[in-house]
C-alpha positions in Angstrom: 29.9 56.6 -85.1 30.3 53.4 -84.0 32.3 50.5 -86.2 30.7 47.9 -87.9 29.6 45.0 -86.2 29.6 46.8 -82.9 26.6 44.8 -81.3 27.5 40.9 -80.2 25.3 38.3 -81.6 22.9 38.5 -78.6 22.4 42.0 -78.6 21.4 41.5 -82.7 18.7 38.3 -82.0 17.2 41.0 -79.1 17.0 43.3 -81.2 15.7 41.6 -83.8 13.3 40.0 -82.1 12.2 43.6 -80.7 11.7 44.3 -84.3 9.6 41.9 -84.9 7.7 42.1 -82.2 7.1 45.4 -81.1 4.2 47.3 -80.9 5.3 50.8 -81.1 6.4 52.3 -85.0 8.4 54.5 -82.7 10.2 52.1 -81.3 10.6 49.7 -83.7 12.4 52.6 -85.9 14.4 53.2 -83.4 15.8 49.4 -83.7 15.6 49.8 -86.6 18.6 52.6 -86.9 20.8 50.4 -84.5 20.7 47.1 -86.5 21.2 49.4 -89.6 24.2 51.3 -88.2 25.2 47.5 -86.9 25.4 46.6 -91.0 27.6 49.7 -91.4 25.3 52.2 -92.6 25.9 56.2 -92.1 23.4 58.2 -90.4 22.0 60.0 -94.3 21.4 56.7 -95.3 19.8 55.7 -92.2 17.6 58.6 -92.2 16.7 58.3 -95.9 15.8 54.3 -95.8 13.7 55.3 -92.8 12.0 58.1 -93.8 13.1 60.3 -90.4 15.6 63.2 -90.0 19.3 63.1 -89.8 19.0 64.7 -86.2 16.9 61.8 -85.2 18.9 59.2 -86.5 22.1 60.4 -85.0 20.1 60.8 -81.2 18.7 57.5 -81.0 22.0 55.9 -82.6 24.5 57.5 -79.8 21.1 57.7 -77.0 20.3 53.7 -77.8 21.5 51.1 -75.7 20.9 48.0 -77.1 20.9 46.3 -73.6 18.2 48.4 -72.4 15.7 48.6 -74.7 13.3 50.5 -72.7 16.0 53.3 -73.7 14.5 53.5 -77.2 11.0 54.1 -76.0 9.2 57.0 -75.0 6.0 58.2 -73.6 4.5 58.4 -76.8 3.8 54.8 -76.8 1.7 54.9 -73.3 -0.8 57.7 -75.2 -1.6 60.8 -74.0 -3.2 61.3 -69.9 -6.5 59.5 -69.3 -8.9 60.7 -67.3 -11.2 58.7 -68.2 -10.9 54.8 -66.6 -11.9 51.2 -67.2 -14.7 51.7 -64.7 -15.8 55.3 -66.1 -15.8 53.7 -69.3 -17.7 50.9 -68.6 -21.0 52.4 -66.8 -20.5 55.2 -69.8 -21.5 52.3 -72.2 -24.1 51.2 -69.9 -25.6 54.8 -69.3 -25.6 54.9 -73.1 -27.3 51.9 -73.8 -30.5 53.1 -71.4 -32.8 55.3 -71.8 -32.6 58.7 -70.5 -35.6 58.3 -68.7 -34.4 55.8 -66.4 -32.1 58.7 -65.0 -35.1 60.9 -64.9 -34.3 63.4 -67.7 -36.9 64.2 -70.1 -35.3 63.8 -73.2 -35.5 60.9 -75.8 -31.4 60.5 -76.5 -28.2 60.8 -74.9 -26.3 63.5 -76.0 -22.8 63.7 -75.5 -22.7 67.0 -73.2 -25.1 65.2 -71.4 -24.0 61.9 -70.9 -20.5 63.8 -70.0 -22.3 66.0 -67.5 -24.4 62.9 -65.9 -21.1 60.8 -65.5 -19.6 63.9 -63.7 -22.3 64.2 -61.0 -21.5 60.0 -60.6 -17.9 59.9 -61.1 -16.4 63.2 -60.1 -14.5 62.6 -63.7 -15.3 65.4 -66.3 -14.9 65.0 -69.9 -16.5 67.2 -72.7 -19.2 65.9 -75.1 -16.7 65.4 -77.8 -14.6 63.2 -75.3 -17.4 61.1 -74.5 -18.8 60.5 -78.1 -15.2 60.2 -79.0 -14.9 57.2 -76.4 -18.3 55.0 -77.7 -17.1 55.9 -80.9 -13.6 53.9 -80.3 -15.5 51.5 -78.5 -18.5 50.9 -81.0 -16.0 50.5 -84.2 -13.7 47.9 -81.6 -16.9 45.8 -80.9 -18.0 45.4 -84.4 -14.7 43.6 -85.5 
């Protein structure tokens, strides 16, 4: 374990300001750990103030580099795979927002299997039902605030 005060003052105010700033919980617990073991704290009390396991604590303590701070982020912050993109998104909401009729189906809604399936046939991009409605969902709630 590292001594007290290990990090030089410009490696704290980066930190610091990564704390403050960043997006990711993940991350900034991860900062977190390193200005805490900076103030002299042992990994147990690390790991209890934070909430996380001793294992995780000691990784990202000796895996950390406080000059790269791309070192204390993973993939989790990028979300899983998309298949779905901007531009499948977008004519999803615009499908949605027309009649089925226009597309020459017979029914009076959109479901979502069929929404999915139309897009397919457009796009070549295949997503369930539940993916779709998941997807207007997301965007319906983000365009009502």
């Amino acid at each position: 374990m590292p001594a007290k005060d290990f990090l030089s003052s410009m490696q704290k105010k980066r930190l610091q300001k990564a704390l403050q700033e960043g997006n990711c919980s993940h991350f900034r617990e991860r900062v977190l750990m390193l200005l805490l073991l900076n103030d002299g704290k042992t990994y147990s009390e690390i790991s209890a103030f934070i909430g996380c396991s001793y294992r995780t604590v000691a990784y990202w303590c000796v895996h950390g580099d406080p000059d790269q701070l791309d070192s204390l982020r993973d993939r989790r912050e990028h979300g899983n795979f998309r298949k779905a993109t901007d531009e499948y998104i977008q004519l999803l909401i615009e499908v949605s927002k027309k009649s089925p009729h226009q597309f020459g189906f017979e029914c009076q809604h959109w479901s979502g299997e069929r929404l999915a399936n139309y897009l397919a046939e457009k796009t070549g991009i295949k997503l369930s039902g539940t993916q779709v409605r998941r997807i207007l969902k997301k965007k319906d709630s983000s365009s009502k605030r």
